[in-house]
N, C-alpha and C positions, 0 to 999 in steps of 0.2 A: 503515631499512626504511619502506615508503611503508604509511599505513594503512589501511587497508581498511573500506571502507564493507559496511554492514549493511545488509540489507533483509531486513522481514518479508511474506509474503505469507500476507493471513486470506481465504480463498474456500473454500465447502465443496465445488464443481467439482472432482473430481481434475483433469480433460481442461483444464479452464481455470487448475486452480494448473501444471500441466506447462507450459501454452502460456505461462506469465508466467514461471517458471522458465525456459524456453528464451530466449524473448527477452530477459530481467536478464543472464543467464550472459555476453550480448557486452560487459557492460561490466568493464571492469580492476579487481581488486583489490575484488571484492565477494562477502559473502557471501550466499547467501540460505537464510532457515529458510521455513519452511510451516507454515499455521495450520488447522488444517480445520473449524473454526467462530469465533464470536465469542470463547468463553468459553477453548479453546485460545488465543486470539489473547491476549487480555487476560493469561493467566499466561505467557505468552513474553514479553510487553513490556514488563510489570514486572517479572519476573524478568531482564530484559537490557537491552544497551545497544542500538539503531537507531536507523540516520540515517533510514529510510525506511519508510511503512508501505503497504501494499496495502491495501484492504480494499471487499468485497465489501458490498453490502446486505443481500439478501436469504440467508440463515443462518439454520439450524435452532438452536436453545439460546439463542442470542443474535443479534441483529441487527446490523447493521454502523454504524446510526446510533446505538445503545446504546452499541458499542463504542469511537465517537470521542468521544462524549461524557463517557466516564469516561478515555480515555484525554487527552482535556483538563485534564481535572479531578488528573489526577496533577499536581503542579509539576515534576517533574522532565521530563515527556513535553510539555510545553505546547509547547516551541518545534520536536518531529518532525514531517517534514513528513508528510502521510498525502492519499494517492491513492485517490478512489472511484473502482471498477469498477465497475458494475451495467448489469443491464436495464433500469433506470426512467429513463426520456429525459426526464420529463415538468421541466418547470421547478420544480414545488412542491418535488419531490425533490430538485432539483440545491441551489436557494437554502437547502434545508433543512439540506443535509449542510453545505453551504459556511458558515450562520451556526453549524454544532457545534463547525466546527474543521477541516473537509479542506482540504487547500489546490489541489487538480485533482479533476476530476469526468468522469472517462471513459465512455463506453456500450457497451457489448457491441455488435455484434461490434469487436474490439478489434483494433486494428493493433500488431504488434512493435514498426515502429518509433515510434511515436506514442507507447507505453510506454516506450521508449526515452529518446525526446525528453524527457517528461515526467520521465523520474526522474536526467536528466544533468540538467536547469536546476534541479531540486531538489536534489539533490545537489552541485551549483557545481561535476560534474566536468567536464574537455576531455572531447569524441569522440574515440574511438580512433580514432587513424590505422591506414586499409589495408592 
């Protein structure tokens, strides 16, 4: 049996965890959980295994740059790959998140396939074929 990759998505957005949930769903053999803040995100990810993590900036309880930074600091979580989505376009933000530990840095408004893209070449899986 072929194993099935994991992904977390942390956004406190319902409308925007659905739209990430929608667009993940095209890829084979995946699961995905939903985080609906930092501090939900952080007890999903230690308590589990993921190849992939979503996460959002801006978060009530915890923040998303909070969030990568302790999930760095895990040893077991250092090498997951983790995806910003956010509204903050500005560079200080991007370089920020990227020297925590994300490994892509996305901006609102967010394209499916772009989310896509990002989580196949992260993920080291083929596109489904048609």
């Amino acid at each position: 049996m072929e194993r099935r990759n994991r992904i977390l998505i942390v956004e406190d957005s319902p409308t925007m965890r659905q739209l990430l949930v929608f667009a993940l769903k095209r890829l084979r053999n995946t699961d995905i959980t939903e985080a609906h803040d930092g501090m939900d995100g952080l007890r999903k990810v230690t308590a589990d295994d993921y190849d992939l993590a979503l996460v959002d900036i801006n978060m009530p309880v915890m923040d998303g740059l909070k969030l990568i930074s302790l999930i760095r600091d895990e040893e077991s979580l250092k090498e997951m790959p983790i995806v910003v989505i956010t509204t903050e376009g500005a560079d200080e933000d991007r370089e920020r998140a990227l020297a925590l530990g994300a490994n892509e840095y996305l901006t609102k408004p967010i394209q499916a396939n772009k989310v896509l893209q990002v989580a196949r070449g992260l993920l080291k899986t083929e596109p489904a074929s048609s």
